[in-house]
C-alpha positions in Angstrom: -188.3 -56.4 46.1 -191.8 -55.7 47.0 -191.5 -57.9 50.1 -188.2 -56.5 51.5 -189.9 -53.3 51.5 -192.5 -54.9 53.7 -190.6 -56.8 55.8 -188.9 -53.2 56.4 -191.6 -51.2 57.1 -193.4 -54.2 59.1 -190.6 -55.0 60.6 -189.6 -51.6 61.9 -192.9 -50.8 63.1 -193.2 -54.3 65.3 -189.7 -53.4 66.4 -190.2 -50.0 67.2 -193.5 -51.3 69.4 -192.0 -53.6 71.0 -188.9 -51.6 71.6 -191.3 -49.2 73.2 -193.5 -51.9 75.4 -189.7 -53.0 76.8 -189.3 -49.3 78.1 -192.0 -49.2 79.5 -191.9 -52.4 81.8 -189.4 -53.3 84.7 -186.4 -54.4 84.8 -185.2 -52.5 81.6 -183.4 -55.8 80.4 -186.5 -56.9 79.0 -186.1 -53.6 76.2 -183.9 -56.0 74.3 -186.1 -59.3 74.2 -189.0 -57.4 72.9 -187.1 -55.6 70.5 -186.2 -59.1 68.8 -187.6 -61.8 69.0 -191.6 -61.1 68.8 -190.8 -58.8 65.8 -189.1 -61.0 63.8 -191.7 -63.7 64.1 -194.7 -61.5 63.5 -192.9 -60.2 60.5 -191.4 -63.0 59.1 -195.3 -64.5 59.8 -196.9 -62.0 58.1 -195.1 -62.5 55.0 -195.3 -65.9 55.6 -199.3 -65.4 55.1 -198.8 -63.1 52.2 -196.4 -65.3 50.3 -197.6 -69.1 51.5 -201.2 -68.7 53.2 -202.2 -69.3 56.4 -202.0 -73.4 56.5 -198.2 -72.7 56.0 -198.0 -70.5 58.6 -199.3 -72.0 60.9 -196.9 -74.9 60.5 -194.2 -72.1 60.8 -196.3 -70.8 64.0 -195.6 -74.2 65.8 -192.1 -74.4 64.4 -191.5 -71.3 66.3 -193.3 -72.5 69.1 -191.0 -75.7 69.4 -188.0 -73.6 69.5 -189.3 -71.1 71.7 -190.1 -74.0 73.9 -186.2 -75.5 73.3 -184.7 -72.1 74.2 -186.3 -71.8 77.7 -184.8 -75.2 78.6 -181.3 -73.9 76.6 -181.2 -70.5 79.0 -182.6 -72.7 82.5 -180.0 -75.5 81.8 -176.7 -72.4 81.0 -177.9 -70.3 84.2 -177.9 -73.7 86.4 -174.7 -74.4 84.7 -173.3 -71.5 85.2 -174.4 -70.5 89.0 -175.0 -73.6 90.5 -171.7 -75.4 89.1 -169.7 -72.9 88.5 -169.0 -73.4 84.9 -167.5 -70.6 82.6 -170.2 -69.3 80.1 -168.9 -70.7 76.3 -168.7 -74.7 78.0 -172.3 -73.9 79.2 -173.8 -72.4 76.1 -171.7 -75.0 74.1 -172.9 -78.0 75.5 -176.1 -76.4 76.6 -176.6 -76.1 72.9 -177.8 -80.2 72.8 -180.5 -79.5 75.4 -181.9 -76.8 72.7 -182.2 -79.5 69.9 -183.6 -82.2 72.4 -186.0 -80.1 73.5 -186.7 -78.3 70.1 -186.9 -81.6 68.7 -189.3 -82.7 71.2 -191.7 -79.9 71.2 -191.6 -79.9 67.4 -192.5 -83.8 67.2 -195.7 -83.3 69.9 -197.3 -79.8 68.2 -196.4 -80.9 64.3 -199.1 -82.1 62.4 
């Protein structure tokens, strides 16, 4: 119980932050990518360090990495899906979707210890 309450307050606080940084910079889209993402790591990290130490975190640190690193290559491949061949969005994020886990996978196998 004691760490849902943290999670909450830490969580709310990193999101309210972030929320706040994505206000303030240009173009306003970037309100919602700050609001998520970073939050949720450097929450779900914290109590990570709490629970686990920091040994195990940093494993989940370059876990996080890897599918950040996945992602970018997910969201490059749908947009030159999507713009430069015209294909509707769900086929693209569908099979865009295997380019995440090869990636992921990829990045995970060179920063894992």
């Amino acid at each position: 119980m004691q760490d849902l309450i943290y999670r909450f307050i830490l969580g709310g606080f990193i999101v309210s932050f972030f929320a706040v940084l994505g206000d303030v910079l240009k173009p306003k889209s970037f309100a919602g990518l700050f609001g998520a993402a970073p939050s949720v790591a450097l929450a779900t990290l914290s109590l990570t360090i709490h629970s686990n130490g920091k040994s195990y975190a940093a494993t989940e640190a370059r876990c996080m990495i890897a599918g950040a690193i996945g992602f970018l290559f997910y969201a490059s491949f749908c947009v030159w899906l999507m713009k430069k061949r015209n294909v509707r969005a769900l086929p693209a994020t569908v099979s865009g979707l295997a380019v995440w886990f090869m990636f992921g996978l990829g990045a995970w196998i060179l920063v894992s210890p």
